[in-house]
N, C-alpha and C positions, 0 to 999 in steps of 0.2 A: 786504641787499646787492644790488648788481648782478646777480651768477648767478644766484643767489634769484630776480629777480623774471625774468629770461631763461627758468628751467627755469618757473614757474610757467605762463609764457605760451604756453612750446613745448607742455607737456601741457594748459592748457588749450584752443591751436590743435589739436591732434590729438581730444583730446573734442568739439569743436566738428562737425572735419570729419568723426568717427564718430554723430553724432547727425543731421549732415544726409544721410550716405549711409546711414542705417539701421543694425539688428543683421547681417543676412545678410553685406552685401557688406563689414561693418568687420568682422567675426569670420572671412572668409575672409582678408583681407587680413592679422589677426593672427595665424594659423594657420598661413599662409604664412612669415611672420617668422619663429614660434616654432620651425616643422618645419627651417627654414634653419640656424636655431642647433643643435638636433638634428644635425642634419647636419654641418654644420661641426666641431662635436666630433669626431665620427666619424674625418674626412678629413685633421684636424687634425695627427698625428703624422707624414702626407705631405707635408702642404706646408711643416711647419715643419724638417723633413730636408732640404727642397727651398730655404728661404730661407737656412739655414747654409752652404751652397755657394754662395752670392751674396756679392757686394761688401756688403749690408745687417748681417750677420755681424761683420766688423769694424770698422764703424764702430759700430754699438751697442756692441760690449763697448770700443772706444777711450772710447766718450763714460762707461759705467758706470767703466770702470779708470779714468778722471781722478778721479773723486769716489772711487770706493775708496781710493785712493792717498794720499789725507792722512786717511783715518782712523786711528787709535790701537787695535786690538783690543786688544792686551796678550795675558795667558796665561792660558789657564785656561777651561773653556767656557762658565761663568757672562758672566764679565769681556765673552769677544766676543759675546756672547747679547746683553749691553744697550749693546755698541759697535754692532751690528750693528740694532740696533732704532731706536738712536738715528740713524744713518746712512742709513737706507731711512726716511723721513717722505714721500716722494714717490709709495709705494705704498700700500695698504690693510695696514694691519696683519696680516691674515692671511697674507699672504704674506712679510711682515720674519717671521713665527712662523714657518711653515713650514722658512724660510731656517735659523733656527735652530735646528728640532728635528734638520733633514738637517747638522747641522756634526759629521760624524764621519769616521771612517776611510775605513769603507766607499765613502761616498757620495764621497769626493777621488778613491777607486780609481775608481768609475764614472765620475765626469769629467775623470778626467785629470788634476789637479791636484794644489798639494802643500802651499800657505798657506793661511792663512785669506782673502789678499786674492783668490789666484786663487779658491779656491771663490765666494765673494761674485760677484766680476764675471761668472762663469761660470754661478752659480746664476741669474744677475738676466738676463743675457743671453738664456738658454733662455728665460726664464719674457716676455721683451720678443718675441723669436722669435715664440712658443707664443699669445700675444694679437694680432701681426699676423696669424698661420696663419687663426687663427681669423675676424676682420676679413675676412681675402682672401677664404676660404670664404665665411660668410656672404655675401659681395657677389654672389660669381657666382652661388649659391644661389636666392638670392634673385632676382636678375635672372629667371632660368630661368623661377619662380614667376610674377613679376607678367606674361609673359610670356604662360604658360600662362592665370593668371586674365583677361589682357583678352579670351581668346578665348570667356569664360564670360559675361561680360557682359551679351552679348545678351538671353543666357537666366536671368540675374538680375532683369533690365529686366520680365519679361514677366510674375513673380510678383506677386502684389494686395499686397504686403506695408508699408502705408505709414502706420499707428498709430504712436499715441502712445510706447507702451511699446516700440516695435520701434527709433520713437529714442533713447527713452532708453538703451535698451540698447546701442544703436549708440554711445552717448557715451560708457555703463562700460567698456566693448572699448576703445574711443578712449582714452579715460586712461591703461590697461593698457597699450596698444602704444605711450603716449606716454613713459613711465616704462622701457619695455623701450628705447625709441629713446635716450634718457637715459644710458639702461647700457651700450647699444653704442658711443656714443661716448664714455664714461667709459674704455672699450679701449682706444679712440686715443687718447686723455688720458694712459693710463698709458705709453704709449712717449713723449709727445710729452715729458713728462716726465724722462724720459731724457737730453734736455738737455741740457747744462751753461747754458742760459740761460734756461731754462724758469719760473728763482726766484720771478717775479712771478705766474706763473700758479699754482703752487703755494700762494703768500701768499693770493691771492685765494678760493683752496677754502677754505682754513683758514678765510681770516674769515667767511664765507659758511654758516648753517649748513644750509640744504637740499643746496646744493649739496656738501658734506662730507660729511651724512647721506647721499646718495645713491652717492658715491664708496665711503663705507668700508663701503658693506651692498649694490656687487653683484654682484648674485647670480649674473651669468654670468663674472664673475670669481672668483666664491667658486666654483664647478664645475669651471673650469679648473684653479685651486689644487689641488680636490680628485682632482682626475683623477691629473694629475701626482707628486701626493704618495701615491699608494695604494701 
């Protein structure tokens, strides 16, 4: 499919550009990334406190409450368990799970709701929140970083480091941060999803299976899930 051979080219574009700038300065630059994401975690429950008090707030949960709202839970928490799975296909399955294992009392008392539809659009809203936080973080994060490394450069420039092996290596880092780039924007995939017109871009993951494969296994969305659900 299309995505297929987009995602092939974008990682093998970043293994390329990690094999011609060596192991050193592509494992700084991955390092960078990965510390960002570190980080963003981190700051993640500030900024996503900070995006609920913005106009961004309710238009996500208007655009999630459209598509709740003609769902069918029925009764019984089996019943909304496979209403509720069957109605989130726009996310990674671990998170329609999660969504379900939290369908209880408790968890209405902590967010203030009192249906199954409000829990859903409230659950699903937080969890759209909590992946922009994240996004926003990493971006500035990150900036900071490439920032800080152009002032290293120089001194990158001036080490004998210029074998074989130090490319090759440069191109495995390269794949690696290509696949991480992948997942990051797989984050903004998953708001952009949020939608109500998104149905085509959804069709297209489905048929597509790298690009599917890579949606439903990542990993910095399987972390944020885990965070959240501790």
């Amino acid at each position: 499919m299309i995505l297929d051979g987009i995602i092939v080219m974008v990682i093998s574009a970043f293994g390329a550009v990690g094999y011609y700038r060596g192991f050193l300065k592509t494992i700084m630059s991955f390092a960078s990334s990965f510390v960002a994401i570190i980080f963003a975690f981190i700051i993640q429950p500030i900024i996503s406190s900070f995006l609920k008090l913005t106009p961004l707030y309710p238009i996500i949960y208007k655009w999630i409450g459209g598509r709740v709202e003609k769902v069918n839970f029925g009764v019984g928490v089996q019943t909304q368990g496979e209403a509720i799975r069957k109605s989130v296909t726009w996310l990674p399955d671990f998170i329609s799970d999660s969504i379900v294992k939290n369908n209880n009392a408790e968890v209405y008392k902590l967010l203030k709701v009192s249906t199954i539809k409000e829990y859903v659009s409230e659950s699903l809203t937080q969890v759209v929140l909590g992946i922009l936080a994240i996004l926003f973080a990493w971006l500035i994060i990150k900036a900071i970083f490439i920032l800080l490394l152009a002032s290293t450069d120089a001194v990158i420039k001036v080490i004998p480091i210029v074998s074989k092996l130090n490319r090759l290596s440069g191109f495995g880092i390269g794949v690696v941060k290509g696949v991480l780039g992948i997942w990051i924007v797989g984050l903004l995939l998953s708001v952009v999803l949020t939608s109500p017109h998104s149905s085509a871009i959804a069709t297209l993951i489905q048929e597509s299976s790298l690009t599917k494969w890579l949606y439903e296994n990542n990993l910095i969305l399987q972390a944020f899930s885990n965070m959240v659900n501790k």
